[in-house]
C-alpha positions as CSV (number, residue, x, y, z in Angstrom):
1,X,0.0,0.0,0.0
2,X,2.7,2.5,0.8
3,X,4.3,1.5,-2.2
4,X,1.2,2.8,-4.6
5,X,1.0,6.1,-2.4
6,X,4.6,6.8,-3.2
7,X,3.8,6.0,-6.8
8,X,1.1,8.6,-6.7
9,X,3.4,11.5,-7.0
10,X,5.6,10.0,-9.9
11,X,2.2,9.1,-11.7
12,X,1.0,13.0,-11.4
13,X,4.3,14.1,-12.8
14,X,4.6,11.9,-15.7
15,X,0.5,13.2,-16.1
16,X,1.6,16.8,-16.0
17,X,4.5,16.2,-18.2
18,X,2.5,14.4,-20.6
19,X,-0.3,17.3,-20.4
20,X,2.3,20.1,-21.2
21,X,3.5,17.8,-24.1
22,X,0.3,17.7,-25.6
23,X,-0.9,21.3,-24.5
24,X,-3.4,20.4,-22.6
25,X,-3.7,22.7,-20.0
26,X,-7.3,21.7,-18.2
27,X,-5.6,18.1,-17.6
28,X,-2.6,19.7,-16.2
29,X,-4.5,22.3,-13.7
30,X,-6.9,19.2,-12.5
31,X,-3.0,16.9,-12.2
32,X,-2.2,20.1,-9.6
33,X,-5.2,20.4,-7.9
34,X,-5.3,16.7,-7.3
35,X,-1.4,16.6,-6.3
36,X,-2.1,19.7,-3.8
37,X,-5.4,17.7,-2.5
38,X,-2.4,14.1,-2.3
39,X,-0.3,16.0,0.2
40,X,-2.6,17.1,2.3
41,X,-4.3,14.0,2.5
42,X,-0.9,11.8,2.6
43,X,-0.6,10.1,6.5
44,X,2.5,11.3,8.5
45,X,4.8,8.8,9.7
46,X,6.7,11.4,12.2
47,X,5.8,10.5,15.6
48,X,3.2,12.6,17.0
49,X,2.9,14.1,20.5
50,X,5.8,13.8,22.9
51,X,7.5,10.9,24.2
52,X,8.2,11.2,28.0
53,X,11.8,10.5,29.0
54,X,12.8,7.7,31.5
55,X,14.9,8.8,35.0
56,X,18.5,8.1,34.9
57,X,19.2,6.1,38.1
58,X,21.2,7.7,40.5
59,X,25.3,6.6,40.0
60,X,27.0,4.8,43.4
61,X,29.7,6.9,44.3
62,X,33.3,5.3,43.9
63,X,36.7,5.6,45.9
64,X,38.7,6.2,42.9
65,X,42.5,5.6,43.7
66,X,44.5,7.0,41.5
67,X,47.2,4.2,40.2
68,X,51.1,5.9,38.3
69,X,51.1,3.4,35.7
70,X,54.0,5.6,33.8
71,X,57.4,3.3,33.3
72,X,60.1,5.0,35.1
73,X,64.3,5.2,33.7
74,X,65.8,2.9,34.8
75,X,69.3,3.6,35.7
76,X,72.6,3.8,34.3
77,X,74.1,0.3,36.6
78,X,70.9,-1.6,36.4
79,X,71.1,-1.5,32.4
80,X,75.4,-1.8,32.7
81,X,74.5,-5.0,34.4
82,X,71.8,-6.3,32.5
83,X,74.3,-6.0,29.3
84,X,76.9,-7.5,31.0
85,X,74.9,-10.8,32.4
86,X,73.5,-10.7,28.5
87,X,76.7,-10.4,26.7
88,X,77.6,-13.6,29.2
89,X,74.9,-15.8,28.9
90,X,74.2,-15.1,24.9
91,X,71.6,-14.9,23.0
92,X,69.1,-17.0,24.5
93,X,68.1,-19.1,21.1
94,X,71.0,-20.3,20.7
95,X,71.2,-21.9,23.3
């Protein structure tokens, strides 16, 4: 059904088209008055009135701790000794 009523306005403008073609100006001001009559009478599909909104619930209250995820330098002896126990042990798939 909705598809006909959509196919009502294409029909009127092929009708008007074809009336201007062939000059015939009675056909085309009855085409108008019958497409002015179509949109008042076409149904809305908006939603009509107002739609009341639902609460938002109420949000517990948290301790937030705050947590220093940040990676700190390490330092200068830690990574002397880290490539010192490396360069002794090897690389470990060769192993």
């Amino acid at each position: 059904m909705t598809g006909l009523l959509n196919l009502v306005t294409l029909i009127c403008a092929l009708v008007a088209l074809w009336s201007i073609w062939k000059r015939q100006w009675k056909l085309l001001i009855a085409v108008c008055i019958a497409f002015a009559i179509y949109t008042v009478l076409q149904p809305s599909y908006l939603p009509k009135g107002s739609v009341p909104r639902s609460e938002v619930p109420p949000f517990p209250p948290k301790e937030a701790q705050i947590e220093d995820r940040n990676s700190r330098p390490v330092p200068i002896e830690e990574r002397a000794r880290q490539r010192d126990e490396s360069i002794q042990n090897g690389l470990p798939f060769l192993r």
